[in-house]
C-alpha positions in Angstrom: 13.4 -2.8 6.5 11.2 -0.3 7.9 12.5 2.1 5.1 10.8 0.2 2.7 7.1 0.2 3.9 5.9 4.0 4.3 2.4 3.2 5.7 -0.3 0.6 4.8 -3.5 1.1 2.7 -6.6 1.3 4.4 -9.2 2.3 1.8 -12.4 1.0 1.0 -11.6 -0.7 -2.0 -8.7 -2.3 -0.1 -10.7 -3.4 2.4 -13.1 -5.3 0.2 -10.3 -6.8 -1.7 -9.3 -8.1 2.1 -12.6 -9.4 2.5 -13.5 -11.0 -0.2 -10.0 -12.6 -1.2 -8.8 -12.9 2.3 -5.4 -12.3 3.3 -4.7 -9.9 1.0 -2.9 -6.6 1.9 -1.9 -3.1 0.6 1.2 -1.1 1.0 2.2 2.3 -0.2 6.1 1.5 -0.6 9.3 3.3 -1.8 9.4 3.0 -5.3 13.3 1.7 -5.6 12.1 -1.6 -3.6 11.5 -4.8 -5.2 9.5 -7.3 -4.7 12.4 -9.9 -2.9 12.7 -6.4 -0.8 9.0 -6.1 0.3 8.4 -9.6 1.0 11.4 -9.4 3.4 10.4 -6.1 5.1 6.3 -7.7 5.7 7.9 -10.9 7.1 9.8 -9.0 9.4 7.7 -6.2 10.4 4.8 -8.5 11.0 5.9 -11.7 11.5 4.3 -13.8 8.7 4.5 -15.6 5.7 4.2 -14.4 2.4 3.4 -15.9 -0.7 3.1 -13.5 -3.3 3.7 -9.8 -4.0 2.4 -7.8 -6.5 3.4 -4.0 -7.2 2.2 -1.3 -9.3 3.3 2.5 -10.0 0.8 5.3 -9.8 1.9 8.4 -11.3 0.7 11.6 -10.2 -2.5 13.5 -11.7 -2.7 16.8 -12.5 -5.8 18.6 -10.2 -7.0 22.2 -10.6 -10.0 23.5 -8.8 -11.6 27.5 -9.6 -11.2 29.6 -6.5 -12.3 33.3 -6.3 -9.2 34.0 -7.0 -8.7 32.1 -9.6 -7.6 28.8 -10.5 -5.2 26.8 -8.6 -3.4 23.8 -10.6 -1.3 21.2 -8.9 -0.5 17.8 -8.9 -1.2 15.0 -6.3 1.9 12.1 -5.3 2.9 9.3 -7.5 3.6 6.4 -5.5 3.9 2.8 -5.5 1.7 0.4 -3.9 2.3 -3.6 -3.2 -0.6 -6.2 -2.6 0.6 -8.7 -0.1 -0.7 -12.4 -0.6 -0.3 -14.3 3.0 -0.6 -17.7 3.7 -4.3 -18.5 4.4 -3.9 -18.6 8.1 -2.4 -15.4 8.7 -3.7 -12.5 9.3 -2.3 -8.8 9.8 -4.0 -7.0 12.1 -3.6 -3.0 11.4 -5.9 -1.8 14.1 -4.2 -3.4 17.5 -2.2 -0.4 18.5 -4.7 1.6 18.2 
C-alpha cells in the first residue's frame, strides 16, 4: 500500500482547499492506481475513513529558459494527483513527525 502514495501535496492552493472544505486532502500517486486502490492505501496508512476519491492526470509541460549560453528546453513530471474526502471528523495531520 505504501507503493501507491508517493508523497502528499502541501501547496498553497491545497491548503485552502483543506480549509475551506475541510477534510479534504491531496496525494501525488502512481498513476496505475485506482481509486478502490487509493482509498485502501489512505485508510491504512492513516487510519481513517474515506468517503470519496477523486483523481486527475497532469501531463508534463514543456519549460525552456535563455541562459548565456543559450537556451535550455526541458520538460517538468506528469503525475497523478488524488483528492481525499474524509469523514467530517477526521483529520490527517501531515506535520506530527515533524
Amino acid at each position: 500500500m505504501k507503493d501507491i502514495i508517493m508523497k502528499p501535496l502541501i501547496t498553497e492552493k491545497m491548503t485552502t482547499v483543506t480549509e475551506k472544505k475541510g477534510n479534504r486532502y491531496g496525494f501525488v500517486v502512481v498513476k496505475s492506481a485506482t481509486k478502490e486502490e487509493i482509498k485502501e492505501a489512505v485508510q491504512e496508512l492513516y487510519s481513517v475513513d474515506v468517503v470519496s476519491v477523486n483523481t486527475m492526470v497532469y501531463a508534463g509541460k514543456n519549460k525552456s529558459r535563455g541562459t548565456r549560453s543559450g537556451f535550455i528546453t526541458g520538460r517538468t513530471k506528469a503525475f497523478k494527483k488524488a483528492i481525499v474526502t474524509l469523514k467530517s471528523d477526521q483529520v490527517i495531520d501531515f506535520y506530527s513527525n515533524v
